[in-house]
C-alpha positions as CSV (number, residue, x, y, z in Angstrom):
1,X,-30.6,2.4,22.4
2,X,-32.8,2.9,24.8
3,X,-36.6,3.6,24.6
4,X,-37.0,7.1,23.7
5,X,-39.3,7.6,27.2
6,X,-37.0,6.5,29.8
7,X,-34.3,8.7,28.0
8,X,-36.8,11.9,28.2
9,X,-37.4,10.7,32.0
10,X,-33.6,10.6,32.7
11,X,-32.2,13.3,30.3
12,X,-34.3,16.5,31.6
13,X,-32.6,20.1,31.4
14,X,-34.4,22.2,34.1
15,X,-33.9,26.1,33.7
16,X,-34.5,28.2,37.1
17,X,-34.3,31.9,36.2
18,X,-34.8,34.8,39.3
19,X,-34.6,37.7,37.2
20,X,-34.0,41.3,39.2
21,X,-35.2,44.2,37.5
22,X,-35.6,47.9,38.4
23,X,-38.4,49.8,35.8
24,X,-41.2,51.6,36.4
25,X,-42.8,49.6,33.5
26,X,-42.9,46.2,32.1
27,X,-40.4,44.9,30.4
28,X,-40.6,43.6,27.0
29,X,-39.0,40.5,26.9
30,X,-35.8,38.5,27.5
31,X,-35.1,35.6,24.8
32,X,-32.6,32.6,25.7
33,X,-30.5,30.5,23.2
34,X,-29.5,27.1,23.8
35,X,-27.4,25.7,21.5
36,X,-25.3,21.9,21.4
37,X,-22.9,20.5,19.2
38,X,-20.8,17.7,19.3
39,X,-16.9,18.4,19.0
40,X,-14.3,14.7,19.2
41,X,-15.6,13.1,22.0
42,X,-17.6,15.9,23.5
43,X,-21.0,17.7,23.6
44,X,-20.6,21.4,24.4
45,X,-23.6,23.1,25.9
46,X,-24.1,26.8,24.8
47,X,-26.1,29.2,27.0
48,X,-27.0,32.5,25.4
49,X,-28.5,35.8,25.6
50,X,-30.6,36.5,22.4
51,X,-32.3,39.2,23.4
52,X,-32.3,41.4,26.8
53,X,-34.9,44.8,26.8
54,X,-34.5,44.7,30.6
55,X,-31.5,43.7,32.3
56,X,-30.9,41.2,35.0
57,X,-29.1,40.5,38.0
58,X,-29.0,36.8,39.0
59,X,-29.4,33.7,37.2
60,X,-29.5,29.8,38.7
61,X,-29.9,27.0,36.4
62,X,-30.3,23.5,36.8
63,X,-29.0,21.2,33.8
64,X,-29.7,17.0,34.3
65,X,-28.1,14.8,32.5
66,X,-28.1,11.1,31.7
67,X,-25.1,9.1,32.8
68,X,-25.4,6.6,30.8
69,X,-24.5,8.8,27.8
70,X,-22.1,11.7,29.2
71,X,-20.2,12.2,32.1
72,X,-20.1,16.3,33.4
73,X,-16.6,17.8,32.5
74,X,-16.9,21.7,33.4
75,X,-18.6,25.0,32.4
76,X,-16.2,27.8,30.6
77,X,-17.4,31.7,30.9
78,X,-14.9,32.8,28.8
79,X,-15.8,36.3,27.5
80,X,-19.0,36.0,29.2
81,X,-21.5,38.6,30.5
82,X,-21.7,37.3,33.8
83,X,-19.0,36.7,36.4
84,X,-17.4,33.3,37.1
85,X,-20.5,31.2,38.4
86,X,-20.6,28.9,41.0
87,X,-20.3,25.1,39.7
88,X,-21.8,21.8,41.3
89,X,-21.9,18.5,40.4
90,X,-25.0,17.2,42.6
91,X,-23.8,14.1,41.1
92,X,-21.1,14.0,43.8
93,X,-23.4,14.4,46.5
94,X,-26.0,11.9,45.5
95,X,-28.8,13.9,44.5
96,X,-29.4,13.1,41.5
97,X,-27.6,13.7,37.9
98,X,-27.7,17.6,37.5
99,X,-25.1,20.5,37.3
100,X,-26.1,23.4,39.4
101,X,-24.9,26.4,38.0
102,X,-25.6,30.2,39.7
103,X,-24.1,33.3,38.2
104,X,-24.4,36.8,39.6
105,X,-23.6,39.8,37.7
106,X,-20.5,41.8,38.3
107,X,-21.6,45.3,37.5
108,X,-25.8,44.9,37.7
109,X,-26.3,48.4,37.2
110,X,-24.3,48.8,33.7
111,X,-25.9,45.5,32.8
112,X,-29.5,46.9,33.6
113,X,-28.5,50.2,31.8
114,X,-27.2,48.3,28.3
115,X,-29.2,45.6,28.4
116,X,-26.0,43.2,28.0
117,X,-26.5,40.0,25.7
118,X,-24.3,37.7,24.8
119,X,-23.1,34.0,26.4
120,X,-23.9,33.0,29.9
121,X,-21.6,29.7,29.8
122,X,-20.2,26.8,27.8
123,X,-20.7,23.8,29.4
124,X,-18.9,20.4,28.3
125,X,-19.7,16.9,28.8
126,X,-17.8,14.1,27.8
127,X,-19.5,11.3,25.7
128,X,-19.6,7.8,27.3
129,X,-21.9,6.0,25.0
130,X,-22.2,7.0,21.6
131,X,-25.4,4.2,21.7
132,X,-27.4,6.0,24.5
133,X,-29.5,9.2,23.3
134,X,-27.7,12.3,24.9
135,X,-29.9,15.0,23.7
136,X,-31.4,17.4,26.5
137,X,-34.8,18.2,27.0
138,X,-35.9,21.5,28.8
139,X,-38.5,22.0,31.3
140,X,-38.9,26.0,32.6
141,X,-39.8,27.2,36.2
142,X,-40.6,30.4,37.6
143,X,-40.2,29.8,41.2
144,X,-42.1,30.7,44.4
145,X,-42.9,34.3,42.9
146,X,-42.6,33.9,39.7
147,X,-40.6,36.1,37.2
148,X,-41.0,39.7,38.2
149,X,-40.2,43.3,36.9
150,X,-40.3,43.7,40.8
151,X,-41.6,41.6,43.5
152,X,-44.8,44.0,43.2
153,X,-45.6,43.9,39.8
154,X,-45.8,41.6,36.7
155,X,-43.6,38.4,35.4
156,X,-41.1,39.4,33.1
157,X,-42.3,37.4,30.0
158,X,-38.9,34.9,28.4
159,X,-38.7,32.7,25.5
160,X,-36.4,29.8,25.3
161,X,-35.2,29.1,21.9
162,X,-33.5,25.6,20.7
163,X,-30.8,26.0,18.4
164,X,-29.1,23.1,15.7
165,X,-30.3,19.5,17.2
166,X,-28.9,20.2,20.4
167,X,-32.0,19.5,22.7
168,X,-32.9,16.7,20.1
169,X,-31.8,13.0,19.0
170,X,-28.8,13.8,17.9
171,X,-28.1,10.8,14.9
172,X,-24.3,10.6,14.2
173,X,-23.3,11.4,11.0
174,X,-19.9,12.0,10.0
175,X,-15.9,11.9,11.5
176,X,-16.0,11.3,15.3
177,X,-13.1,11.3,18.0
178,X,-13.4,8.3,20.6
179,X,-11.4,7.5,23.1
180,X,-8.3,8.7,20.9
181,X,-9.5,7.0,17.7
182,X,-11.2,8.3,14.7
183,X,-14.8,6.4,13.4
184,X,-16.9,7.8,10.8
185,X,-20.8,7.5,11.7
186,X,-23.6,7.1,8.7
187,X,-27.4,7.4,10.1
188,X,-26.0,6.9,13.7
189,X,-24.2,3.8,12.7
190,X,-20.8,3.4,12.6
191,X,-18.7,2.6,9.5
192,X,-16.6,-0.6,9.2
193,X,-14.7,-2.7,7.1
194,X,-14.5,-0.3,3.7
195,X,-12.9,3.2,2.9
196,X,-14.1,6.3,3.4
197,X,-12.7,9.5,1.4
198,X,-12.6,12.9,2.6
199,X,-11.0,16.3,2.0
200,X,-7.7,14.5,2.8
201,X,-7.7,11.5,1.1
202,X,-8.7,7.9,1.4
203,X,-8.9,6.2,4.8
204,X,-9.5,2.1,6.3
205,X,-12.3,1.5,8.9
206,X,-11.3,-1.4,10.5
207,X,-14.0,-4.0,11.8
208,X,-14.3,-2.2,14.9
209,X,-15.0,1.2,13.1
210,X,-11.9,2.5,14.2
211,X,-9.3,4.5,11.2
212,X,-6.7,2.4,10.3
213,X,-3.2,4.2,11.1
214,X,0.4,3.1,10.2
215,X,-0.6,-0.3,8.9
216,X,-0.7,-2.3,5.5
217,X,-4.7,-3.1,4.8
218,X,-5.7,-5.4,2.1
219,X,-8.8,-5.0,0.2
220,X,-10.1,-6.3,-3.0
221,X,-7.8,-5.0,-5.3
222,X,-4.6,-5.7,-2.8
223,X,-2.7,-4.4,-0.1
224,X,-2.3,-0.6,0.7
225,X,-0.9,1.3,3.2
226,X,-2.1,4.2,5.7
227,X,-0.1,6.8,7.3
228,X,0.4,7.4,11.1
229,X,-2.4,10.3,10.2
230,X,-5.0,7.3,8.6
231,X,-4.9,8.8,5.2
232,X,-3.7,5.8,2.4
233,X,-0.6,6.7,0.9
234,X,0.0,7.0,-2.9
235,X,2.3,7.3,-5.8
236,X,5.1,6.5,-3.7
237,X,7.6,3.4,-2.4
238,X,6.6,1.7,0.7
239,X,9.0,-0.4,2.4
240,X,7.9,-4.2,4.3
241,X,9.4,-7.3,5.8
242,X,9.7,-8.3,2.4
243,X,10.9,-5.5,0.0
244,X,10.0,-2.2,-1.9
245,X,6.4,-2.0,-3.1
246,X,4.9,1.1,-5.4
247,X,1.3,2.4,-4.0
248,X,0.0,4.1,-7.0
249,X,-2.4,7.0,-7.8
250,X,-5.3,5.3,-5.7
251,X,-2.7,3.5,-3.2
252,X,-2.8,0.2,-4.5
253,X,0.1,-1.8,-4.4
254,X,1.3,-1.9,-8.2
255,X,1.9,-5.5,-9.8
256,X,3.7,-7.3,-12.7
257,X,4.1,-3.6,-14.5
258,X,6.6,-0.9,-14.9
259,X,7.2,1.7,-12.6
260,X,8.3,5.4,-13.6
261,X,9.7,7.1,-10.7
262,X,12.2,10.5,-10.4
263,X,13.2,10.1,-14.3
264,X,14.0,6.0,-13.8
265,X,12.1,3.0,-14.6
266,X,11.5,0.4,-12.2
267,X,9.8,-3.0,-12.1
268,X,7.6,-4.8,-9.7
269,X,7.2,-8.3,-10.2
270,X,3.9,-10.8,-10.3
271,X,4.0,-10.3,-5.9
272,X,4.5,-6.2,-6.3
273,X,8.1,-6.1,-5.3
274,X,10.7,-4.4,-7.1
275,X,13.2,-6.2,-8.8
276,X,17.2,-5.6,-8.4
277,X,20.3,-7.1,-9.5
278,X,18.5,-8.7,-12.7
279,X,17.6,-9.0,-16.0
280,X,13.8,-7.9,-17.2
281,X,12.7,-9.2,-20.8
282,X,9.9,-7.2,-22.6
283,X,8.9,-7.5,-26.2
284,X,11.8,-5.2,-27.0
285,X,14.6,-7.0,-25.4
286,X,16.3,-7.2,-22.4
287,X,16.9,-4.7,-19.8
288,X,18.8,-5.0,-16.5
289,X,18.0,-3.4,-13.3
290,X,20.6,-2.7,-10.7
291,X,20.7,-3.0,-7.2
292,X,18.7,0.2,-6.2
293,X,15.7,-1.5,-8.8
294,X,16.3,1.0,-11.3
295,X,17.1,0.2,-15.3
296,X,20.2,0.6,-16.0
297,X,21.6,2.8,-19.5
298,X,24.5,3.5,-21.0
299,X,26.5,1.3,-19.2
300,X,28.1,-2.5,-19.0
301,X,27.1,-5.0,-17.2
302,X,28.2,-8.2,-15.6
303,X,26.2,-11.2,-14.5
304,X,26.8,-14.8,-13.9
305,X,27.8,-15.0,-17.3
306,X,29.7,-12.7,-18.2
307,X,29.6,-9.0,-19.5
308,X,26.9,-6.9,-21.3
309,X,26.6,-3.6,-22.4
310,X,22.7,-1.8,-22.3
311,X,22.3,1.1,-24.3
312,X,21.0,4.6,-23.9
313,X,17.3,3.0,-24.0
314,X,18.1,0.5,-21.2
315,X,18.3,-2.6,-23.4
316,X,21.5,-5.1,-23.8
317,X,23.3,-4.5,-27.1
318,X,23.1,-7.4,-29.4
319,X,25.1,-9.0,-32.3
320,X,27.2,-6.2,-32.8
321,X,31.0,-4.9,-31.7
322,X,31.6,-2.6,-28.6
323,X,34.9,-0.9,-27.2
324,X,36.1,-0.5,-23.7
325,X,39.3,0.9,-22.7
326,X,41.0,-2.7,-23.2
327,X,39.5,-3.4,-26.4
328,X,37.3,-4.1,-28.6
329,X,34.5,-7.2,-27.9
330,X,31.7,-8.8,-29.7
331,X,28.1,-9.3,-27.9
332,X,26.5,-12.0,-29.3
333,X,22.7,-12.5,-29.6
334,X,21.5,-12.9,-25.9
335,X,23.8,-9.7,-25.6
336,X,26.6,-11.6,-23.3
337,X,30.5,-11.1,-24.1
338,X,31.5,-13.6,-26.9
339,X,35.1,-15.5,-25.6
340,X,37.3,-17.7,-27.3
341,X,35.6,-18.1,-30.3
342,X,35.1,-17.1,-34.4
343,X,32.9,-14.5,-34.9
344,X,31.1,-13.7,-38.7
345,X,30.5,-10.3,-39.4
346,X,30.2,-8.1,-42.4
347,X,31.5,-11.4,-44.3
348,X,34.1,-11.4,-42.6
349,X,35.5,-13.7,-39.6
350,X,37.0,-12.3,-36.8
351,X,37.8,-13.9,-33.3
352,X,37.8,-13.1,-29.8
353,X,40.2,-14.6,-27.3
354,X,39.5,-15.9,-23.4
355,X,38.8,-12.8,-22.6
356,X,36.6,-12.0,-24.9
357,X,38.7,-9.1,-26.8
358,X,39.3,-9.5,-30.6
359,X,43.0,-10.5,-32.1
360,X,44.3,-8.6,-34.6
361,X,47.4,-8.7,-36.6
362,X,48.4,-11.7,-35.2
363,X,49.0,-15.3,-36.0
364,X,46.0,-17.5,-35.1
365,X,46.6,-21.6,-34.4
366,X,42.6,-23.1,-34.2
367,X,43.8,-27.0,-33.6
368,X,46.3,-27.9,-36.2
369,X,45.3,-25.0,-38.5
370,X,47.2,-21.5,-38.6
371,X,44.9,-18.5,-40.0
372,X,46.5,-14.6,-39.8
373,X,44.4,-11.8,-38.6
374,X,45.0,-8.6,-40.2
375,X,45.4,-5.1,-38.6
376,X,41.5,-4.4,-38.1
377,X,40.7,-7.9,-36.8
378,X,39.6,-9.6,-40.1
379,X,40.6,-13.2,-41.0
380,X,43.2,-12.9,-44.4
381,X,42.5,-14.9,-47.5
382,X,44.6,-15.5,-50.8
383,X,48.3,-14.0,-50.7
384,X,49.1,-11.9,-47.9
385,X,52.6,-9.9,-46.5
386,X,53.1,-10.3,-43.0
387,X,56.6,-9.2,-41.7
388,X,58.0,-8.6,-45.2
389,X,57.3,-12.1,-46.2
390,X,54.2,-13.6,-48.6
391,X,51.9,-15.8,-47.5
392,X,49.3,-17.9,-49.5
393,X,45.7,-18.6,-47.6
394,X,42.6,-20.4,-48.6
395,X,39.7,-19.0,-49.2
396,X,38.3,-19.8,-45.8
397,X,41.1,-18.3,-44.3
398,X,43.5,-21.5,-43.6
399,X,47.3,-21.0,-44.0
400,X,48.7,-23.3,-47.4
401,X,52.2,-21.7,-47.8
């Protein structure tokens, strides 16, 4: 920053009024606005007519500038009182850092007769330096003769009023547009490192102060993500180099927790991925989740073991029979597919075959050892008909006669 008296030496706004008049008596008085603000990038210069009891002709002005902060862009007279003025950069022409500006009325006469107020110009300057003090001073001359009702009588007496901070410091506060990226100023310093939250949402200063856009940013909580606008995306899937992340309420990346999402349950595991083509254990049991991530219900399924069957609430069915269109099977206490083995239920024993489906009325050789399986699966005891013929079994279920 520079010190604040070779920034009033070199950023000096001169105002050169020649004021034509016709009046038999004084006039009362013609009041000026100025008014700056700071838009992006930009500071736009406004030039005003408050207040005109006397009319005018003519107006030259002479705006300096300092380099080191802005650059001269152009002047607009859009909707303004005056015709188009005459523009010079003097800049160009090596005399010095100052716009020369000099506007003539179109109709003089109606001008004198209403008293016309209402914008002169706009003028724009692009910001080069947001370090340098670009705030405008003013210093007023009346020329050779003065300001004059006529070249005979009296000055015409003119205020020049300062509105907002626009012929001040101006201290940076707030969003600001740079060189086509965002920074967000506090007390004229900019804002790095941390998030800032606005009408919008949440957004990442980077260490150079610029908003983060389409990019994973990591904080002290984890890794979030910002859109192609800057604004942290939440309660939504995000998709990296390494899988399907959930960004919750406050856009952190959600981890080692359940996920509900459209009606489905999801989970992310200890890294904050979602988790496919697996089995999840809670403290209710065990729940799979197929290959889109979601828990699976009402449905079987097969893993490197074998086949399972999960139930309307997403956990595998245990110790207990269930029928398919072949038949019916027997899913033991991890909730796999029992094969080729007895099963005890009910107090009764009952077995399944290689493919896991349960025999029933049918002759049963276990080693050296015939047992007979009756009609609903159950191992027979004591004297039993099979085929029109009596047989004697055990009482654990073994064939004697």
């Amino acid at each position: 920053m520079k010190k604040l008296i070779s920034v009033l030496l070199v950023a000096i706004m001169m105002l050169v009024g020649v004021v034509v008049v016709y009046a038999n008596e004084a006039p009362a008085a013609v009041e000026y606005v100025l008014t700056g603000e700071i838009v992006k990038d930009e500071v736009h210069l406004s030039f005003d007519i408050a207040n005109n009891d006397v009319g005018f002709a003519m107006l030259i002005f002479d705006m300096a500038y300092n380099p080191e902060a802005v650059s001269f862009v152009s002047v607009s007279t859009d909707e303004c009182v005056l015709s188009e003025p005459d523009v010079d950069d003097m800049s160009e022409y090596g005399l010095g850092n100052y716009v020369y500006i000099s506007a003539l009325s179109e109709k003089s006469n109606e001008l004198l007769d209403s008293n016309a107020t209402g914008n002169v110009f706009k003028a724009v300057f692009k910001i080069v330096d947001y370090a340098e003090d670009f705030g405008f001073a003013v210093d007023v001359h009346k020329g050779d003769q003065g300001m004059h009702v006529n070249f005979a009588e009296e000055n015409v007496p003119f205020t020049i009023t300062y509105a907002g901070n626009a012929f001040e410091k101006i201290v940076l506060d707030g969003w600001f547009y740079i060189d086509n990226k965002w920074y967000f100023y506090e007390n004229g310093a900019v804002v790095t490192n941390q998030w800032r939250k606005d009408s919008q949402g949440w957004c990442w200063l980077t260490e150079s102060g610029a908003m983060a856009t389409d990019s994973w940013v990591k904080d002290s909580k984890g890794w979030c993500y910002v859109d192609n606008t800057g604004y942290c995306v939440t309660n939504c899937w995000m998709r990296d180099s390494v899988g399907w992340c959930y960004l919750d309420s406050e856009g952190s990346q959600v981890k080692n927790a359940w996920v509900a999402d459209g009606g489905k349950w999801y989970f992310v595991d200890a890294d904050g991925y979602m988790v496919s083509n697996a089995w999840r254990q809670d403290s209710k049991g065990w729940v799979w989740l197929g290959s889109d991530g979601a828990m699976v219900t009402n449905a079987w399924v097969r893993d490197s073991i074998g086949w399972c069957y999960v139930g309307s609430d997403g956990y595998a069915v245990t110790n207990c029979w269930k029928q398919d269109s072949v038949g019916w099977c027997y899913l033991g206490s991890t909730g796999s597919q029992v094969k080729n083995a007895w099963v005890a239920d009910g107090g009764k024993w009952y077995f399944v075959d290689a493919d896991g489906y349960m025999v029933s009325y049918a002759w049963l050789q276990d080693g050296n050892t015939w047992y007979f399986l009756g009609p609903d699966g159950a191992m027979v005891t004591g004297r039993y008909n099979v085929g029109g013929t009596w047989y004697n079994f055990a009482s654990n279920g073994v064939w004697i006669g």
